[in-house]
OpenMM code with the backbone's topology and positions (N, CA, C; nanometers):
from openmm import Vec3, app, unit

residues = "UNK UNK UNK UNK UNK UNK UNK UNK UNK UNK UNK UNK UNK UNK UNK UNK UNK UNK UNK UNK UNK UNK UNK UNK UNK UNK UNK UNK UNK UNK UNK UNK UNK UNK UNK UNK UNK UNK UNK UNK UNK UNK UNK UNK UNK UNK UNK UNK UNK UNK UNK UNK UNK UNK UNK UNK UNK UNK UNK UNK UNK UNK UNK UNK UNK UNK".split()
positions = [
    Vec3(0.0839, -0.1191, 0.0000),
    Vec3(0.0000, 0.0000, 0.0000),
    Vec3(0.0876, 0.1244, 0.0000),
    Vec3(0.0394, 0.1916, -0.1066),
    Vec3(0.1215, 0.3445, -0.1290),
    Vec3(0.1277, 0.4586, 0.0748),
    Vec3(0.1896, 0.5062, 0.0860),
    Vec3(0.2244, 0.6324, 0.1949),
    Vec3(0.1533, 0.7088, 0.1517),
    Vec3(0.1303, 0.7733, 0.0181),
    Vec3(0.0203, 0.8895, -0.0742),
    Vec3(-0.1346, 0.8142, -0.1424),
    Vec3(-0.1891, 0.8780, -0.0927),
    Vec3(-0.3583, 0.9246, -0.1007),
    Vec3(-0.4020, 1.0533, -0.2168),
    Vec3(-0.4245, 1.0085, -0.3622),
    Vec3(-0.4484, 1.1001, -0.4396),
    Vec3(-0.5797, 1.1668, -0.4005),
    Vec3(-0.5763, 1.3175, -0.3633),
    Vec3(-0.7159, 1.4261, -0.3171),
    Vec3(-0.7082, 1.5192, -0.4656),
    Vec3(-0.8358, 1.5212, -0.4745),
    Vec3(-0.8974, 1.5769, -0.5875),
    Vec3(-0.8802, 1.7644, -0.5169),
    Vec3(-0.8117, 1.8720, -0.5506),
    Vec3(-0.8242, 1.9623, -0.5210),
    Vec3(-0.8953, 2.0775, -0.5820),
    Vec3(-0.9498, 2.1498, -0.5907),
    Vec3(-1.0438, 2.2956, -0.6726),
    Vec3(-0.9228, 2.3851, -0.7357),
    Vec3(-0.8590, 2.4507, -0.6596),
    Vec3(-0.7424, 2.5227, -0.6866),
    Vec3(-0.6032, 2.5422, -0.5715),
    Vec3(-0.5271, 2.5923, -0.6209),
    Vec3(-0.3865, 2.6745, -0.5302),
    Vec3(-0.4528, 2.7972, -0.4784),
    Vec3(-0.4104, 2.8370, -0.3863),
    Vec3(-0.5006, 2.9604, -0.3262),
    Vec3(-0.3205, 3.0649, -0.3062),
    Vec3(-0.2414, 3.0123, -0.2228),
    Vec3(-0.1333, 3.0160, -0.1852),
    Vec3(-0.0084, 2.9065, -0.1611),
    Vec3(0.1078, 2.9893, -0.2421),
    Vec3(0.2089, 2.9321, -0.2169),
    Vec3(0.3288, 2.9686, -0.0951),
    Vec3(0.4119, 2.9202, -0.0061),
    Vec3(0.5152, 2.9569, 0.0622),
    Vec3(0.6251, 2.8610, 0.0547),
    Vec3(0.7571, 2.9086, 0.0974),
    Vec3(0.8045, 2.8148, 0.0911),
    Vec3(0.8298, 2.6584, 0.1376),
    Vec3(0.7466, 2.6302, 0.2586),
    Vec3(0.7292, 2.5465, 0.2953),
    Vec3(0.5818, 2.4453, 0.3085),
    Vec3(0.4814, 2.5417, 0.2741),
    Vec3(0.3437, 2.4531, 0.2568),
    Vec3(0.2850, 2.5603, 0.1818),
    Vec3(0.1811, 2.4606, 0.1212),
    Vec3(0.0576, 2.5157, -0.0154),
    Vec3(-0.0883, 2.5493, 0.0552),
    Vec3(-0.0987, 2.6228, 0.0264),
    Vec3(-0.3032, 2.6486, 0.0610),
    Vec3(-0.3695, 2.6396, -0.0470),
    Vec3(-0.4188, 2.5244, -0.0282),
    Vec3(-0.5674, 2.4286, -0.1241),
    Vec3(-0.6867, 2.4884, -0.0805),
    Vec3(-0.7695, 2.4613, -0.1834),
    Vec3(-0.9316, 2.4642, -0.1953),
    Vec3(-0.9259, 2.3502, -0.2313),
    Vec3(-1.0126, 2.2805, -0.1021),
    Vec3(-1.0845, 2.1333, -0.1521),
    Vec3(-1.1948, 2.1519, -0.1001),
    Vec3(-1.2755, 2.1246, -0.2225),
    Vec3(-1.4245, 2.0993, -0.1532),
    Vec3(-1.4670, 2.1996, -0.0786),
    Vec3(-1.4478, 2.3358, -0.1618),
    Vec3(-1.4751, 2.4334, -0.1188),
    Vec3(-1.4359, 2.4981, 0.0333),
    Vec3(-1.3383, 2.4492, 0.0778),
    Vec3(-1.2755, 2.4754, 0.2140),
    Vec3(-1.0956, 2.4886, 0.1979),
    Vec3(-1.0258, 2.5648, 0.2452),
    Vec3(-0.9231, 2.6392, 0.2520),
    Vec3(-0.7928, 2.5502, 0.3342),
    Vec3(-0.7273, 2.4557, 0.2837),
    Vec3(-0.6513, 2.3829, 0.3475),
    Vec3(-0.5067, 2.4022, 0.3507),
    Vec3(-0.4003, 2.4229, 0.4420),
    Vec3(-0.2642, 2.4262, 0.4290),
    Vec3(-0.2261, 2.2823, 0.4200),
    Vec3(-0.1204, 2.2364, 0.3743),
    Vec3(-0.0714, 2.1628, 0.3877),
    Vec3(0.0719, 2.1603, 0.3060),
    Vec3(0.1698, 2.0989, 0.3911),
    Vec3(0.3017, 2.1137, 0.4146),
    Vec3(0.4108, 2.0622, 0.2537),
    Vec3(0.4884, 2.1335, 0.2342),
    Vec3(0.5133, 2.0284, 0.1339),
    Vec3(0.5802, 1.9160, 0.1187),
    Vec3(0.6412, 1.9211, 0.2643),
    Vec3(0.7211, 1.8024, 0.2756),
    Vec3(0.6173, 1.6819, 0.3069),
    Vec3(0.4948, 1.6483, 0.3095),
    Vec3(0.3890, 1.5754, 0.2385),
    Vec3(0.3389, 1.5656, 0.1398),
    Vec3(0.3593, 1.6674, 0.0503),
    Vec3(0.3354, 1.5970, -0.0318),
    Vec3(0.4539, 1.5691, -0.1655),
    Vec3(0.3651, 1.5052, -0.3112),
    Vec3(0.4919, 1.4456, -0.3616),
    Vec3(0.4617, 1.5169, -0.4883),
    Vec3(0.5840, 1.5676, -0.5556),
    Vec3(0.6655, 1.6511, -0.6036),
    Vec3(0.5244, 1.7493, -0.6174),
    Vec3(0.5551, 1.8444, -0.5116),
    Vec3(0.4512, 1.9723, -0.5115),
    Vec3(0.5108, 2.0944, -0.5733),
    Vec3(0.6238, 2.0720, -0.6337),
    Vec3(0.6318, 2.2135, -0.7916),
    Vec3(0.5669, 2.1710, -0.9402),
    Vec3(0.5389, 2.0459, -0.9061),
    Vec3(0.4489, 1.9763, -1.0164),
    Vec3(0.2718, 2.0243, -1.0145),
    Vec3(0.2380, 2.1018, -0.9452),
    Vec3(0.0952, 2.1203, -0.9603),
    Vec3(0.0507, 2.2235, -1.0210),
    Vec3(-0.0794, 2.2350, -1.1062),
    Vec3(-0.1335, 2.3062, -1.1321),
    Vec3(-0.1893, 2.3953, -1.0697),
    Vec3(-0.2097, 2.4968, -1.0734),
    Vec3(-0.2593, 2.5968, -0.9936),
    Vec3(-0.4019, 2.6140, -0.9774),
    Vec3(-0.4720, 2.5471, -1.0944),
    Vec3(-0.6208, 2.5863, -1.1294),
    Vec3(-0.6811, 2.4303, -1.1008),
    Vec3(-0.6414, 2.3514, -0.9941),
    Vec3(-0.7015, 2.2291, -0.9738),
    Vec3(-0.6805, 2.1230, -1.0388),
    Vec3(-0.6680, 2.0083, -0.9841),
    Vec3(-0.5939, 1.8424, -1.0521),
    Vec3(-0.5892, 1.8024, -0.9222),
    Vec3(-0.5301, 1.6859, -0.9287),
    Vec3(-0.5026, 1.5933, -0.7761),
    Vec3(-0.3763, 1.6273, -0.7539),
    Vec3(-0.3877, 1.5992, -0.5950),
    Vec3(-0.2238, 1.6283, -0.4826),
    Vec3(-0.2304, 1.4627, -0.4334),
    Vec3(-0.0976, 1.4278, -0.4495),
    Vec3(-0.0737, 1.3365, -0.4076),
    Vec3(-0.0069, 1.3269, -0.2430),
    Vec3(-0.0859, 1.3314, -0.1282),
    Vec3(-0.0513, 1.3690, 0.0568),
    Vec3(-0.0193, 1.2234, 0.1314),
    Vec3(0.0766, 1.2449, 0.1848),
    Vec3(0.1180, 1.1656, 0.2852),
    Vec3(-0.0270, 1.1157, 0.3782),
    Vec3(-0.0721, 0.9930, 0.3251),
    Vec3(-0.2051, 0.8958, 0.4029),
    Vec3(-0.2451, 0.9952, 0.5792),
    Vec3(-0.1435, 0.9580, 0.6418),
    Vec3(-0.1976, 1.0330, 0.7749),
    Vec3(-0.2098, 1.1373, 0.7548),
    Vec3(-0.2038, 1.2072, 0.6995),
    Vec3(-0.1988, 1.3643, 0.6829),
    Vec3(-0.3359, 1.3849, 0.6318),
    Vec3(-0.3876, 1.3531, 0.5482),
    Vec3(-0.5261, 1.2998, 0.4797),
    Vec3(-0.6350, 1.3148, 0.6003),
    Vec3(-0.6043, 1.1576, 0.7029),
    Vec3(-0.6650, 1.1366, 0.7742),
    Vec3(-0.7136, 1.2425, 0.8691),
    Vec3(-0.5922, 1.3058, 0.9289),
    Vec3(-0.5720, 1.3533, 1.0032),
    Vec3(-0.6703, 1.5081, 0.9750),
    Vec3(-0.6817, 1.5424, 0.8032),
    Vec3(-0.7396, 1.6993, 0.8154),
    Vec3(-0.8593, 1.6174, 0.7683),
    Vec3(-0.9222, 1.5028, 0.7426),
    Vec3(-1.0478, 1.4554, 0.7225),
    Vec3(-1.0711, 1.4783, 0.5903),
    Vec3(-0.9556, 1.4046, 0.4565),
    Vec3(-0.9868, 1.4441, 0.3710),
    Vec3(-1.0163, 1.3324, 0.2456),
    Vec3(-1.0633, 1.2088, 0.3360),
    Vec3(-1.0577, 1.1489, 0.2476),
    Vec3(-1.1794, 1.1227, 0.2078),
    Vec3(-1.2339, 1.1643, 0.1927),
    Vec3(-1.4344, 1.2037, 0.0898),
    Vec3(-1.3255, 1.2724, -0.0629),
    Vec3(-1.2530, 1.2809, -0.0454),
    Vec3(-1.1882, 1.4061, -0.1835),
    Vec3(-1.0969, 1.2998, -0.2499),
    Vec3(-1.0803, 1.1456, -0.2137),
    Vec3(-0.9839, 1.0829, -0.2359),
    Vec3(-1.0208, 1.0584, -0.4000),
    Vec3(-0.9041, 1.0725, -0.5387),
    Vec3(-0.9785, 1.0385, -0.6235),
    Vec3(-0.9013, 0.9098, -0.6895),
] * unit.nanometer
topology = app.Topology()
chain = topology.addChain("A")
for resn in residues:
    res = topology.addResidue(resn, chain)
    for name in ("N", "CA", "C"):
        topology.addAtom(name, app.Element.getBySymbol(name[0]), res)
């Protein structure tokens, strides 16, 4: 079983250097980038993030799993 949980995201809201702010499912999520996997690879205007499984769990995001 994979460590990453593909989440269907809306858009990039914000970038920093160390974590991204998502719109999923119409709600405003940080998350770190050292969870996820290769996060200079994303689109800005929505596609899937590939997140470290507990991390998922942990912000309750797996209804978004695609």
């Amino acid at each position: 079983m994979s460590d990453y949980l593909d989440i269907k995201y809306d858009k990039i809201i914000r970038k920093t250097e160390l974590a991204i702010l998502f719109e999923i499912g119409g709600e405003e999520h940080w998350l770190p980038k050292s969870q996820i996997e290769n996060p200079d690879q994303l689109e800005d205007d929505g596609g899937d993030v590939s997140v470290q499984f507990w991390l998922v769990v942990e912000k309750g995001l797996e209804g978004y799993a695609s």
